[in-house]
Every structure is written in structure tokens, then in C-alpha cells.
C-alpha positions as CSV (number, residue, x, y, z in Angstrom):
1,X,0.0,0.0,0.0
2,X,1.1,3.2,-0.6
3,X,1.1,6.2,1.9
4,X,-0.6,8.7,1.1
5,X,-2.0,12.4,2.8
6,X,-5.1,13.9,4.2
7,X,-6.1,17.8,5.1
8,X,-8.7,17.4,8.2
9,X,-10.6,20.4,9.3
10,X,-12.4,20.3,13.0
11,X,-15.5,21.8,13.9
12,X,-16.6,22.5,17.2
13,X,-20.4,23.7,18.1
14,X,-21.2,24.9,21.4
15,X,-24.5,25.2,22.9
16,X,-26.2,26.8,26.1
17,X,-29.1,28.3,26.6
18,X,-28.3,31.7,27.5
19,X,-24.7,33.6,26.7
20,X,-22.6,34.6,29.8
21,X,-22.0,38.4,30.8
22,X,-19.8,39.0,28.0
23,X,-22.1,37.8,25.2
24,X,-19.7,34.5,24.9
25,X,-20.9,30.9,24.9
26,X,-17.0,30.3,25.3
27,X,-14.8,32.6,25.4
28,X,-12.3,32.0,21.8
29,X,-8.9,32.0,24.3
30,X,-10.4,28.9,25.8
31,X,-11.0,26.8,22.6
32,X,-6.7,26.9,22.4
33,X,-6.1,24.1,24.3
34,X,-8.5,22.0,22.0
35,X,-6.4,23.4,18.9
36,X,-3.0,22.6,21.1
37,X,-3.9,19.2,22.0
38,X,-5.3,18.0,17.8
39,X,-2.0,19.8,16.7
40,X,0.5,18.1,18.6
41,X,-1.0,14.9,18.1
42,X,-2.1,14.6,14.7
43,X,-0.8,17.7,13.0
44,X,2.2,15.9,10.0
45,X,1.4,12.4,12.1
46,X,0.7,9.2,10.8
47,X,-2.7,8.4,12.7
48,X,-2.4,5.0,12.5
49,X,0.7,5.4,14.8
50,X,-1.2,7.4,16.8
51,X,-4.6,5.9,17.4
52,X,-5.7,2.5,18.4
53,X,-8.7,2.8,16.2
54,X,-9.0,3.5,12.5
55,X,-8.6,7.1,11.8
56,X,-11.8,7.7,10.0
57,X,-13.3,10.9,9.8
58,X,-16.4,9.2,11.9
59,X,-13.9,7.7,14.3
60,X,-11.5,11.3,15.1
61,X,-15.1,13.1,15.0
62,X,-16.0,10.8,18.0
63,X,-12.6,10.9,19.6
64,X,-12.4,14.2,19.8
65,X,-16.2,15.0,21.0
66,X,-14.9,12.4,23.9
67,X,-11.9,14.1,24.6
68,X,-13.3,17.6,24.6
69,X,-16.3,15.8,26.9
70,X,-13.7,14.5,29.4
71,X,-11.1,17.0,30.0
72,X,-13.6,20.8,29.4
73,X,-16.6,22.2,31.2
74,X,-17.3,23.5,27.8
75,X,-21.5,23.1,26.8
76,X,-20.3,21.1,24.0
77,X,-22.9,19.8,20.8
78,X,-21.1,18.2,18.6
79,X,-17.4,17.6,16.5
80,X,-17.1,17.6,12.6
81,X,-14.6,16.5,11.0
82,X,-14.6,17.6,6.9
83,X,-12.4,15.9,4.6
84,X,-13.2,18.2,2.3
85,X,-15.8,21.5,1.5
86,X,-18.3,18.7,0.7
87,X,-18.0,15.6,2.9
88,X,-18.1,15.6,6.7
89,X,-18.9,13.2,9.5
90,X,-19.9,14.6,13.0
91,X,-20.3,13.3,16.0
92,X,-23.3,14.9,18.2
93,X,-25.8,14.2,21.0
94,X,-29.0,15.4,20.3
95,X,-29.8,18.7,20.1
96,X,-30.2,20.6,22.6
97,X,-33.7,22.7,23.0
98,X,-33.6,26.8,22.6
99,X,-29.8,26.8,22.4
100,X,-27.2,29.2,21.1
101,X,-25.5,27.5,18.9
102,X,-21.6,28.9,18.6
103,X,-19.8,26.8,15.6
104,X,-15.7,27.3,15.5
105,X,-14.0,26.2,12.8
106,X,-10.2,25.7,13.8
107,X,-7.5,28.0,11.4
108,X,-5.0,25.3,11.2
109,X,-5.9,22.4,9.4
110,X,-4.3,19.2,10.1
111,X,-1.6,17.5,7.4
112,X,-2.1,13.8,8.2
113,X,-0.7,10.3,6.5
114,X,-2.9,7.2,6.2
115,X,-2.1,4.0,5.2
116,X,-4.6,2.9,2.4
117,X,-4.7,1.4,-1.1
118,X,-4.6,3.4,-4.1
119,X,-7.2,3.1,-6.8
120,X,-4.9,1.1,-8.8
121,X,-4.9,-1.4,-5.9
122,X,-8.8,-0.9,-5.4
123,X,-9.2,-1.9,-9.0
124,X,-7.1,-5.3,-8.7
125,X,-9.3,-6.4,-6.3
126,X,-12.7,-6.1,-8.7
127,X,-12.4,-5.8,-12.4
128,X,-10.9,-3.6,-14.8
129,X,-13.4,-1.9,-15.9
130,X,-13.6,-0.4,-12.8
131,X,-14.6,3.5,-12.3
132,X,-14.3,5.8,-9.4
133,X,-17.4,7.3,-7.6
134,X,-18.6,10.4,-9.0
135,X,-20.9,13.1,-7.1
């Protein structure tokens, strides 16, 4: 198989019912350590090296709803992960009722290597006449 790269951008949305004095769901300062923690471990990484699960964009969506879950107080909705402008996968709990929704998309996108056949190898497996999805 040949390695070969991805550009990841994360969404976080935020929710709560009412904004705190400053007109904030979250303060932007706070969101850093989120950005700090996907950067140094997946920013130019090989995520198979780095996570015990496949790196899917449903999988990091989830992981990183979990980890936001477990380490901030933040009123947290849901993590999207895009792959590109037109394909996403997010990971949510429901949604919440009269909520102000606050959706950060991080500046840095994410450089990442994953370990998966090429077309070429894709077609070997059914036959030759074999065409890649179109949307």
C-alpha cells in the first residue's frame, strides 16, 4: 500500500441556553487548548501510529467529542470532522432545545498520513473496468 496524505478540518459547536455576561458561549482564548492538543497529536502524524482505532473521519469526529467531553466544562454539541468542502462526518448528542449555537472552525488544518490502497490497488481487487465514484 502506498502512503498517502489527508487535510482534516475540526468543527466544534457549542451550545447553552443563554450567553454569559460577555455575550460569549465560550470565550475563543479557551478553545486553544483544543487546537494545542489535535496539533500536537495529529498535526504531519501518521494516525495510525497514533490511534488505536481506525482514523476515519467518523472515528476522530468521535474521539475528539470524547476528549473535549472529558477534560472541558465547555457546553459542548457536537465535532465535525470535513475531509473536504463537501463531505463531513460529525459526532453529536442530540440537540439541545432553545440553544445558542456557537460553531468554531479551527484555522489550522491538520496534514495527516494514512495507510490505504490506491485506486490502482482498489481496481485489482474487482475488475478492470472499474470506475471511481462520481458526485
Amino acid at each position: 500500500m502506498r502512503l498517502h496524505g489527508h487535510g482534516y478540518v475540526v468543527e466544534v459547536s457549542l451550545a447553552a441556553e443563554e450567553t454569559n455576561e460577555y455575550g460569549f458561549v465560550v470565550d475563543y482564548n479557551e478553545l486553544k487548548v483544543f487546537d494545542e492538543y489535535v496539533q500536537s497529536r495529529c498535526d504531519h502524524r501518521h494516525l495510525n501510529d497514533v490511534f488505536t482505532f481506525q482514523p476515519t473521519a467518523e472515528n476522530l469526529a468521535r474521539h475528539f467529542y470524547e476528549w473535549i467531553s472529558g477534560t472541558q466544562s465547555w457546553p459542548l454539541l457536537a465535532v465535525r470532522v470535513s475531509e473536504t468542502g463537501k463531505t463531513w462526518a460529525e459526532y453529536r448528542l442530540p440537540e439541545k432545545v432553545k440553544a445558542v449555537n456557537l460553531h468554531v472552525q479551527l484555522e489550522t488544518e491538520i496534514q495527516v498520513g494514512c495507510s490505504q490502497p490506491t485506486f490502482d490497488e482498489i481496481r485489482k481487487l474487482f475488475r478492470d473496468d472499474c470506475q471511481p465514484f462520481r458526485y
